[in-house]
N, C-alpha and C positions, 0 to 999 in steps of 0.2 A: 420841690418844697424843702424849705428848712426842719429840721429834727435837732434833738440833741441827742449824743452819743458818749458812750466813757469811751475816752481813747489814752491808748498808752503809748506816749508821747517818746519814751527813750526807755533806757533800763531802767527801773524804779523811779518811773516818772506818770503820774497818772492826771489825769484833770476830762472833766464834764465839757463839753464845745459843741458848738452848731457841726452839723454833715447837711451837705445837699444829697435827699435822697429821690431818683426819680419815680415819674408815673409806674406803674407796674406795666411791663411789656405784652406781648403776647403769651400768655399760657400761666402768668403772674397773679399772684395779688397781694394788695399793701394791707400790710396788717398795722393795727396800732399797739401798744405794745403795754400789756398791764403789766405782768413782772417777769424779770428775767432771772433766773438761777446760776449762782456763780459756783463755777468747777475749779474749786481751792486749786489740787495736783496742777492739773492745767494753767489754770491762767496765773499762776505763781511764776510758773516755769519759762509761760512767753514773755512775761514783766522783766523776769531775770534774764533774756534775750539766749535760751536758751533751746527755742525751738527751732527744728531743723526746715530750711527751706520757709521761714519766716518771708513775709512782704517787709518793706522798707517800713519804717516810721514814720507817722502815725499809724495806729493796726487801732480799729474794734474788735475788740477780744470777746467771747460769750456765744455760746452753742444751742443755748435753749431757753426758752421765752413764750410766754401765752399770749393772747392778748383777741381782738375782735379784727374783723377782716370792715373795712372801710372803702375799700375800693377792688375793683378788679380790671385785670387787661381781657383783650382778643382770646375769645374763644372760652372763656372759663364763666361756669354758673354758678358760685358758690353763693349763700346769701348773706346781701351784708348785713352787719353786725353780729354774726355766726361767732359765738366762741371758739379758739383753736389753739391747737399748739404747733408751732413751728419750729426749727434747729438754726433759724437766724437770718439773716437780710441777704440778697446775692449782690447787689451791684449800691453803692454809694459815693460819695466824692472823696473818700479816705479809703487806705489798704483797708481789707478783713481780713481779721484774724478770727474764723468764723463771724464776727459781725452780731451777736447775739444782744448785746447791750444798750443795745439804740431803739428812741423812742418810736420808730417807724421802721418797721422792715419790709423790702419789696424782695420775696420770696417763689418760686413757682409752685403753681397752685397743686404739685403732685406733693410736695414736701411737707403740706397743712392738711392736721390732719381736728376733725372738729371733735366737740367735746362731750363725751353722754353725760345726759342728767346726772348730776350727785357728785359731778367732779368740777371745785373749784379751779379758778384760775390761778390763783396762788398754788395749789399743790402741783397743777397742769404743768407750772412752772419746771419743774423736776425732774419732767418725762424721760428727758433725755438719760439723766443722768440715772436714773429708777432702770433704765433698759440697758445701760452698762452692764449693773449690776446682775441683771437678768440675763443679760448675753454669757455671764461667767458660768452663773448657774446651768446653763442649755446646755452649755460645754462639759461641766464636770458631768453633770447625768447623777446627780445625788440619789443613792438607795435609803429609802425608812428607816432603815436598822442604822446607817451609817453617822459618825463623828465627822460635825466642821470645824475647823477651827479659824476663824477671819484674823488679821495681824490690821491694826489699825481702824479707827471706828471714824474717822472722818467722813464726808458724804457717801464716799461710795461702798465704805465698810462699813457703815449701818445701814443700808438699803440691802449690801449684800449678807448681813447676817438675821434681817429679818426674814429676806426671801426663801435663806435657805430653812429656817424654824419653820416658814408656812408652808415648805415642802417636806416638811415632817423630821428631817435628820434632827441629831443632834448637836448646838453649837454652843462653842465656846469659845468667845471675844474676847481681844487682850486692847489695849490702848494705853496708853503713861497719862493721857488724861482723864484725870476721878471725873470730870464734868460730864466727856464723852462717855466712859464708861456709866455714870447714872445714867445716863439718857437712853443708852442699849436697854440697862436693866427696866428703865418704864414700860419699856417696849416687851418684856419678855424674854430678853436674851439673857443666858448665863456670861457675864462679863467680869472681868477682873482688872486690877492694874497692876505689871508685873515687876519683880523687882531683881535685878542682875537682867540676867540673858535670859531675853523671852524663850526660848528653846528650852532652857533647862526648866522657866516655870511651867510654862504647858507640860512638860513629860513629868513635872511633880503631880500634876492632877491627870494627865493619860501616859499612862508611863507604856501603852503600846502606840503611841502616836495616833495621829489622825488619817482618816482616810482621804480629806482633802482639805488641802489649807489656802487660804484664802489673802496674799498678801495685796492689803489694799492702803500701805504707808507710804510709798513712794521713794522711801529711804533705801537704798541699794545695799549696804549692808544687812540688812535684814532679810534677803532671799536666800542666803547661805543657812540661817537657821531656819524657814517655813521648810527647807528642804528637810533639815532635819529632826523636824518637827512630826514628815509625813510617815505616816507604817511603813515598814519596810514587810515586802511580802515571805512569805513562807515556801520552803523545798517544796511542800505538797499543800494539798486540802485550801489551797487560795483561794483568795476572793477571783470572782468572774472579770472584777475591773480592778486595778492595781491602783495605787494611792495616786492622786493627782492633785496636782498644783499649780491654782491661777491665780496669774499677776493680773493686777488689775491699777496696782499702784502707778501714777505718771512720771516717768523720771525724766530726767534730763537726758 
């Protein structure tokens, strides 16, 4: 069948076009596709032909996508028109570059996962990028008592500084945009916009650093300061877990 998919055509070359996408195989099913969620770091970074072990050009770009399951292959019982969320298409008439973008995705049916009552398919949309976020959080193992500090508020720094307030720490969000930063604060987060070198603003407000800092800018320059942003431990009387620091930012 025909679809339409965003495909990125060259380096900074983007345009909407038909993909043949097929039946869904054995163990498959074709989803239709209500919205899909764009991963700024990411798909920035493949536009600028800067991802490693890329497919040739054209590439569908796009990791995560909701939408109703419409058909299914060999072997799978899932019901259609089942809301779900999927991580993107496997097989089309164009490279993937994950394949998230396109209005029809034939996915295996272990990778759909359906949706409980009370969760939209617009936020569904997200999921993926919501469990980034959370896979950071798993890692660091935040303590109650403990100081976050996130370095950029783009998608995955505001999922990652809300997750960590719902886990009780304490966090304090930096971003250069007043936009980004109001929209932390709707949310609850202590957010600011920093002015020089975010390093030295964060330690004007924790002048003993943080116990885990959160770069989620994707800027390369800025890992030299989250470092030294983070607590530096003590001769004695330590913390159980020494200060940590996850990148979460996409770089080239």
């Amino acid at each position: 069948m025909q679809s339409q998919a965003v495909l990125f055509r060259d380096v900074h070359q983007v345009a909407v076009e038909s993909v043949e996408i097929p039946p869904p195989g054995p163990g498959e099913v074709l989803i239709k596709t209500a919205f899909s969620t764009i991963s700024p770091g990411t798909e920035l970074r493949c536009l600028a032909g800067k991802q490693p072990n890329a497919a040739a050009w054209p590439v569908i770009p796009g990791y995560s996508l909701s939408g109703h399951i419409v058909a299914c292959g060999e072997g799978v019982e899932l019901p259609l028109g089942a809301p779900v969320f999927a991580t993107g298409t496997r097989r089309a008439s164009v490279n993937l570059m994950w394949g998230g973008h396109v209005a029809h995705a034939v996915t295996p049916a272990v990778a759909v996962y359906p949706l409980p009552v009370g969760v939209s398919l617009l936020a569904a949309s997200a999921l993926h990028l919501a469990a980034i976020a959370y896979h950071g959080l798993r890692l660091a193992r935040p303590l109650p008592h403990e100081t976050v500090v996130v370095l950029g508020l783009g998608a995955i720094g505001q999922l990652s500084a809300r997750l960590f307030t719902a886990a009780g720490a304490h966090v304090l969000a930096a971003d250069l945009s007043p936009a980004r930063v109001a929209l932390a604060r709707a949310a609850g987060v202590d957010a600011f916009t920093p002015s020089g070198a975010v390093a030295e603003a964060v330690r004007s407000i924790l002048p003993d650093g943080a116990d885990i800092v959160v770069d989620a800018t994707g800027a390369a320059p800025v890992l030299p300061q989250a470092i030294e942003i983070a607590r530096e431990l003590g001769w004695d009387d330590s913390p159980l877990l020494g200060a940590r620091i996850v990148v979460q930012g996409s770089y080239p």
